[in-house]
SESELUM-153302 format. One record per residue (C-alpha): residue in three letters; x, y, z. Coordinates in steps of 0.02 Angstrom, whole numbers, plus 50000, padded with zeros to 5 digits. Layout:
N
ALAXYZ ...
% end
This chain:
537
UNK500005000050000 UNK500565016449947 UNK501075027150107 UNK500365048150131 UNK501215061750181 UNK500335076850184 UNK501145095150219 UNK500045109650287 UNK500485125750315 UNK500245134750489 UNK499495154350476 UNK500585163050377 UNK500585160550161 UNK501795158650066 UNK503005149550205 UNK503925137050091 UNK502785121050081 UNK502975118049893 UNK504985117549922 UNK504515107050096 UNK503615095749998 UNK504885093249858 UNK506495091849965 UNK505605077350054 UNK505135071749876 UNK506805073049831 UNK507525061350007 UNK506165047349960 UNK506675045849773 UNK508425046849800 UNK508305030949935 UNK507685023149789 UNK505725022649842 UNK504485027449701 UNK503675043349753 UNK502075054149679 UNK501755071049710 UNK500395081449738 UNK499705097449750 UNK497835100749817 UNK497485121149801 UNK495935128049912 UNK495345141849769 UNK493935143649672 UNK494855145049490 UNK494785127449404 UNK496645129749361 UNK498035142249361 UNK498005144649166 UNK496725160449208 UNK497445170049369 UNK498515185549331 UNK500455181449365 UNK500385196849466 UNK499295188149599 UNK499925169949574 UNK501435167849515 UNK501925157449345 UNK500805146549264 UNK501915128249246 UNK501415116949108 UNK501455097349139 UNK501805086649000 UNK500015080648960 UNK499645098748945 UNK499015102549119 UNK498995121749175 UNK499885120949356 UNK500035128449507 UNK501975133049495 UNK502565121449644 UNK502635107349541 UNK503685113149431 UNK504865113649613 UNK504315097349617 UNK504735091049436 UNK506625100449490 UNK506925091649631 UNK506305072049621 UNK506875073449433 UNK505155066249374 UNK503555073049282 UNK502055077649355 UNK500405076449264 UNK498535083549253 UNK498255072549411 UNK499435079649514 UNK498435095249558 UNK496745098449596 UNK495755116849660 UNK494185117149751 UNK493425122949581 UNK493855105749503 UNK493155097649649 UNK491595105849650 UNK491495105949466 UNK491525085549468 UNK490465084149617 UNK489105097349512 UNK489135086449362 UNK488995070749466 UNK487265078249525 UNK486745083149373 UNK487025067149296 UNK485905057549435 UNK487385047149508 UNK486965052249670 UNK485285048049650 UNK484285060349719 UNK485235060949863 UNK485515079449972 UNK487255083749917 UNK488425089650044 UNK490185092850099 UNK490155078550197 UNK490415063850109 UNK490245071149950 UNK491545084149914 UNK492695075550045 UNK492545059949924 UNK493075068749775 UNK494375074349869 UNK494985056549926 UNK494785049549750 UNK496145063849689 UNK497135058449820 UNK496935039649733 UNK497415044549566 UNK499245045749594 UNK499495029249689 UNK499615017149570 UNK501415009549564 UNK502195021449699 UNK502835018149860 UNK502485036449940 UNK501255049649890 UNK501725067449935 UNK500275080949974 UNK500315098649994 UNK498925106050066 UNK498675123949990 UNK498205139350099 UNK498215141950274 UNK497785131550442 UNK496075140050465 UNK495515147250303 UNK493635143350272 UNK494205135550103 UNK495325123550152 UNK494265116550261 UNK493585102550157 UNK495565096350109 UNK495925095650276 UNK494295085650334 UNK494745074850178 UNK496255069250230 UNK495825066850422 UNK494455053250326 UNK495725045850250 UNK497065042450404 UNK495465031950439 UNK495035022850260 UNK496955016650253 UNK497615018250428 UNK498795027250546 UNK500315018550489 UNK500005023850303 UNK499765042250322 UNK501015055950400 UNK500385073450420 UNK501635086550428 UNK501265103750492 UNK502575119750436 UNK502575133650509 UNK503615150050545 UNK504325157350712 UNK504455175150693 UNK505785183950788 UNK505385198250875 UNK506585211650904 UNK506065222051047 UNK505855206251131 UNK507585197851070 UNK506635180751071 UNK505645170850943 UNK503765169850964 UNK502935152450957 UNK501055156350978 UNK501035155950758 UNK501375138250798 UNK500575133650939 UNK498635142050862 UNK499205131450701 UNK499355115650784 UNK497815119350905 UNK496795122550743 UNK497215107250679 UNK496645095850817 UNK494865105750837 UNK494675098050659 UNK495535081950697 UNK497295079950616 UNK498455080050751 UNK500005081550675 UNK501595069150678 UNK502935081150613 UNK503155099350642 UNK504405109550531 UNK504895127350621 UNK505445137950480 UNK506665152450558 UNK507755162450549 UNK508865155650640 UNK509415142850777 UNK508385141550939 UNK508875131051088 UNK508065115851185 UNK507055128651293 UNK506145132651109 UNK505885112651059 UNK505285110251215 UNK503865123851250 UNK503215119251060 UNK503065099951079 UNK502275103451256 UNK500905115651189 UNK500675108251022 UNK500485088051114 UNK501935082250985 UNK503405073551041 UNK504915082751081 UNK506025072350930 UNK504585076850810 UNK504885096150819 UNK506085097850691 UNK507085113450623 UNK506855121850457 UNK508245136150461 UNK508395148750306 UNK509575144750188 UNK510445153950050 UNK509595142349900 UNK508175131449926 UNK509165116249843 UNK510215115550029 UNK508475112250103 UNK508375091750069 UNK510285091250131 UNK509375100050289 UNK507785086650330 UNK509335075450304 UNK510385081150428 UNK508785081650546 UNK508515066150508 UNK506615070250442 UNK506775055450316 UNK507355043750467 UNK505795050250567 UNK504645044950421 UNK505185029150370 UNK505055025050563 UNK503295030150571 UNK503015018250401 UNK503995004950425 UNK504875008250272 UNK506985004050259 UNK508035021350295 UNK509045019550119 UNK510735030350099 UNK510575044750002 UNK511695049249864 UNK511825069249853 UNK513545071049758 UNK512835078449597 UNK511795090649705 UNK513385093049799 UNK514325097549657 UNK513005109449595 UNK512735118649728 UNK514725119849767 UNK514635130249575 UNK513355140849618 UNK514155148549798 UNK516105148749710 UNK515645152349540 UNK516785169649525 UNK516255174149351 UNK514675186349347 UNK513465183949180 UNK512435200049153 UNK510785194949110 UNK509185206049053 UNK507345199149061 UNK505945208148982 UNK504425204349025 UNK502715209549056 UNK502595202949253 UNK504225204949337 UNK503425214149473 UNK502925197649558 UNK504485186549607 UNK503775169949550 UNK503115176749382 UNK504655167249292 UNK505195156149434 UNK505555144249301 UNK506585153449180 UNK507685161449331 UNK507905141649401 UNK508505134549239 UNK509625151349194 UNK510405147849380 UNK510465128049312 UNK511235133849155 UNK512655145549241 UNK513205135749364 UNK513805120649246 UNK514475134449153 UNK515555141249314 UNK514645154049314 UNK513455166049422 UNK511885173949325 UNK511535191349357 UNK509795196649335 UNK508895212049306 UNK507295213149270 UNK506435224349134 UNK504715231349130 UNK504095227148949 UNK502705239248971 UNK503685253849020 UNK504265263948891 UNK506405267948881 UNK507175284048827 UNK508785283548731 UNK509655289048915 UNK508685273348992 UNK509325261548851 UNK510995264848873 UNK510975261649048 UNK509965245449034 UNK511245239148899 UNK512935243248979 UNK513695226649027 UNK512545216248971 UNK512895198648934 UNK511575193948873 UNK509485196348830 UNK508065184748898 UNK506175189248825 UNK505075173948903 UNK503325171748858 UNK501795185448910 UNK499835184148858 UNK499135200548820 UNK500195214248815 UNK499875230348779 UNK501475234248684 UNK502985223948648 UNK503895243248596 UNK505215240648752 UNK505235219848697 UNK505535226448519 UNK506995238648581 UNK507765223648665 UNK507955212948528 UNK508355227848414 UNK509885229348514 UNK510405212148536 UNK510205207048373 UNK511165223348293 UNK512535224648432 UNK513005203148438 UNK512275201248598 UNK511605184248639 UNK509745184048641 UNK508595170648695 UNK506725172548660 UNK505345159548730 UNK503795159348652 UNK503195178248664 UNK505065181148633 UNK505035171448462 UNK503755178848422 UNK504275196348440 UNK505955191648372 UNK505205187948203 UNK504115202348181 UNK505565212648236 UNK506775207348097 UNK505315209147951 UNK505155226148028 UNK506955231248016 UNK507785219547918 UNK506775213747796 UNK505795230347772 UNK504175223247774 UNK502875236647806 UNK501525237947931 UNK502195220548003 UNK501565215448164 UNK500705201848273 UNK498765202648274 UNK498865197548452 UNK499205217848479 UNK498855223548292 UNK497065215448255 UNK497255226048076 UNK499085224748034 UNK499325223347851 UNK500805209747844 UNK500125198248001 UNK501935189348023 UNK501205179948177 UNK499385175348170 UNK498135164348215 UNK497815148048098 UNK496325147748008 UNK495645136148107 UNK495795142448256 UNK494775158048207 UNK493255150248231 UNK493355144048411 UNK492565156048550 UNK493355145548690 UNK494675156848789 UNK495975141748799 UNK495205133048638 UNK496555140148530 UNK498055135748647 UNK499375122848605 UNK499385114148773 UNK500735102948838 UNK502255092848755 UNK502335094148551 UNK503605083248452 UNK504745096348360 UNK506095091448213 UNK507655099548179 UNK508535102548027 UNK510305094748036 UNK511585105548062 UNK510905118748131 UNK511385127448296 UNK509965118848372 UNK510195102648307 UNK512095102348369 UNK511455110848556 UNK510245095748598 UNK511305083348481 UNK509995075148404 UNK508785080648269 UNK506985073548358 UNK506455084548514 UNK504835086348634 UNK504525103448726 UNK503145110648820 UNK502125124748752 UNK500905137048796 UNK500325145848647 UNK499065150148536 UNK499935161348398 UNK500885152748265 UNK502165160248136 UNK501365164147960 UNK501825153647844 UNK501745165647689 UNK503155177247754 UNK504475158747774 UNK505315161247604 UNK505435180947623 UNK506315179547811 UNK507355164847788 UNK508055175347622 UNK508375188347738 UNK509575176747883 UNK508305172347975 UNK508305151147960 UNK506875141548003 UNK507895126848119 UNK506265118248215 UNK504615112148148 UNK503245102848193 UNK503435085848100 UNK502335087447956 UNK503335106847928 UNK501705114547947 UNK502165124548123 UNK503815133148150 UNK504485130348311 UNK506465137348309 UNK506935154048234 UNK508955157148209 UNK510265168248131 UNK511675156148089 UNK512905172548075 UNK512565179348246 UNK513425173448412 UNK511645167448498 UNK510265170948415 UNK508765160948457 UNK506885160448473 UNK505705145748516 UNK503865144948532 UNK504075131348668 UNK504455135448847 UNK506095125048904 UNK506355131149065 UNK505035117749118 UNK506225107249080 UNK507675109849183 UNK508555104249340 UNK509915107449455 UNK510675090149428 UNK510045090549212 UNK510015108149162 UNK509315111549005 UNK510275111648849 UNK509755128248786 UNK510025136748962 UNK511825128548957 UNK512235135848778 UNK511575150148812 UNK512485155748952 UNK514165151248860 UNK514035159248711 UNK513615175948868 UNK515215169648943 UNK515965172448758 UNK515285186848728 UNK515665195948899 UNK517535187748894 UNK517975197648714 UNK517205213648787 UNK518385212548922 UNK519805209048815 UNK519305222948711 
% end
């Protein structure tokens, strides 16, 4: 039987329980057990794919074309596995199935409630992701006495019952704030979490105290007496510098020991010498890569969590440390502005963004990148704009645009298919998930990923016109990626500039600490190029 862990959060948001989640992921997997993960969110929204990225963060993209909360893309990065459509459910999916179930008479005429019937649909989520795995991992989303999560965390007090105390392990995180007029840190966050929890009925067996730093016996021991844990079950959850020292952490506290315990289940060794080694290049890498992103929502930190994991990924095999700084794509540069943006820079990043006002500043970007040698990277927005941008100035075309922000431009270089035209669906026209891409042999893309048949994740719904192909590639613009039947371009190039590259997929999704992504590693070397003959020079 497939053992439960479940990780709630205490009273404050946003305290770490996606990375808690993973790094424990990441101790099971790496002992060698078979582990699922899971994320259960307590909002309304049926999925991520419609929240602003100003309120939620990035939307992460599963392989079967799932629109994610973004913690499992930490998830993906740290157990090294995919998650799917089943790995996340919101309260608007739940209610959504339990709705249709009614109307559909399969509860036959019963009075449908909370209890059983949403707190079924819950349990049968939970059931999806068991088959063939030794632990399933479950984040509760929201807070320890939010009126929404209430149903999750009746749910899962059910199902310590349905399967039994020795298959389920609740874990309860929380945060000890220190106060500094007092010079102590404050427990009661903790002690009102864990008090919460047992009015409901999940009494928990593991509690995490994320801090600041240390605390003494004194602290362990006031917690496990007020919160009715054992003392050797109130376990530390310090700060760190990255969030990949966190598993290397619950090691050291022996979290994974604790578990296994509780499940009977072998403690394994765990092998972290590649994770070692990473995380050795990114505190002593001495070289500093300048990097520029443009987008539309760098305001919120998790916007492109994604994109700034894998560009960390890609410069610390490269001995590197990435620089960022962040651009406004709807703020408007003067000449003065430019100049400042663009001294030192290594290189130019324009990831993906879904209704812009103006791409003028994402347009000035690749302007200057493409004219000056600079390496550019563009990611599906940034293809986009990348092509329209050279038929503007290159190839001369007039009034070329996108008719995602020019509904009546006259040379449409990026459009919708003609297909697509006619659905009224406001995710009908997206390209969803993983899409088989094929490159043309020796290209630069072709000798970056070493083979010439690809898969990538996308998250799309424009497409590169077809009519303009002959006119750009004419121009230096080659055509290196295509769907496999040539009808979709996928990879934009210039074979005469240093990095040049635009791709309507989204690799970042893709990447790791201990496999980072082969565009994110070629990338940052043709910056460390770049940056190394400006020196010289």
């Amino acid at each position: 039987m497939a053992k439960h862990i479940f990780v709630i959060g205490g009273v404050l948001s946003s305290i770490g329980k996606g990375i808690t989640s993973a790094s424990i992921g990441f101790l099971f997997k790496r002992m060698g057990y078979s582990v699922a993960m899971q994320k259960l969110d307590p909002y309304l929204n049926v999925d991520p794919g419609r929240m602003s990225p100003f309120q939620h963060g990035e939307v992460f993209v599963t392989e079967d074309g799932g629109e994610i909360d973004l913690d499992l893309g930490h998830y993906e990065r740290f157990i090294g596995q995919y998650t799917s459509k089943d790995s996340s459910a919101t309260s608007g999916v739940i209610y959504e199935r339990v709705i249709n179930k009614e109307r559909n008479g399969e509860y036959h005429g019963k009075t449908v409630q909370v209890i059983p019937h949403v707190t079924n649909e819950i349990k049968l989520m939970l059931k999806k992701v068991i088959k063939n795995n030794d632990v399933v991992i479950t984040e509760i989303g929201g807070t320890v006495g939010d009126i929404e999560s209430l149903p999750f965390l009746e749910a899962i007090r059910q199902y310590r019952l349905d399967i039994g105390y020795d298959n389920t392990f609740y874990i309860l995180l929380t945060y000890l704030p220190y106060m500094k007029t007092a010079g102590e840190l404050k427990t009661k966050p903790t002690q009102h979490a864990a008090i919460k929890l047992r009015e409901i009925g999940v009494l928990p067996d593991l509690i995490l105290c994320r801090t600041e730093m240390n605390f003494d016996d004194e602290v362990f021991d006031k917690i496990a007496l007020y919160t009715n844990v054992d003392r050797n079950h109130v376990k530390l959850a310090i700060d760190t510098e990255s969030v990949y020292e966190i598993p290397k952490n619950y090691y050291i506290e022996g979290i994974h020991e604790l578990i296994c315990n509780h499940f009977g289940l072998e403690i394994k060794p765990v092998d972290f010498s590649v994770w070692d080694e990473f995380l050795h290049q990114v505190k002593h890498a001495k070289n500093e890569i300048n990097i520029i992103v443009c987008g539309k929502y760098v305001e919120h930190q998790d916007a492109y969590k994604s994109l700034e994991e894998a560009l960390i990924h890609g410069s610390a095999w490269n001995k590197a440390k990435v620089i960022i700084r962040y651009v406004d794509s709807e703020k408007k540069l003067s000449d003065k502005e430019c100049q400042e943006y663009f001294k030192n820079i290594d290189g130019i990043v324009v990831p993906g963004g879904i209704g812009l006002r103006s791409i003028d500043t994402i347009m000035q970007m690749i302007c200057f990148a493409r004219e000056k040698n600079i390496p550019f990277l563009g990611i599906c927005l940034g293809m986009q704009a990348a092509v329209v941008e050279f038929a503007q100035n290159v190839c001369k075309i007039e009034n070329a645009h996108s008719t995602e922000f020019d509904d009546n431009c006259k040379n449409p270089i990026i459009d919708l298919m003609l297909e697509q035209k006619y659905i009224n669906s406001m995710n009908g026209t997206f390209r969803l998930g993983a899409f088989p891409c094929k490159l043309k042999p020796d290209s630069q893309m072709a000798k970056i990923y070493e083979m010439e048949n690809i898969s990538e994740r996308h998250r799309h719904k424009y497409e590169f016109n077809n009519k303009y192909r002959e006119l750009i590639e004419e121009k230096g613009m080659h055509i290196t990626g295509t769907s496999p039947n040539d009808l979709l371009v996928e990879i934009v190039e210039i074979p005469t500039h240093p990095f040049f590259i635009g791709v309507q997929f989204h690799p970042e999704f893709k990447s790791s600490p201990d496999r980072p992504h082969k565009i994110f590693m070629a990338f940052i070397e043709a910056c460390k190029k770049v940056k190394s003959l400006r020196v010289k020079n």
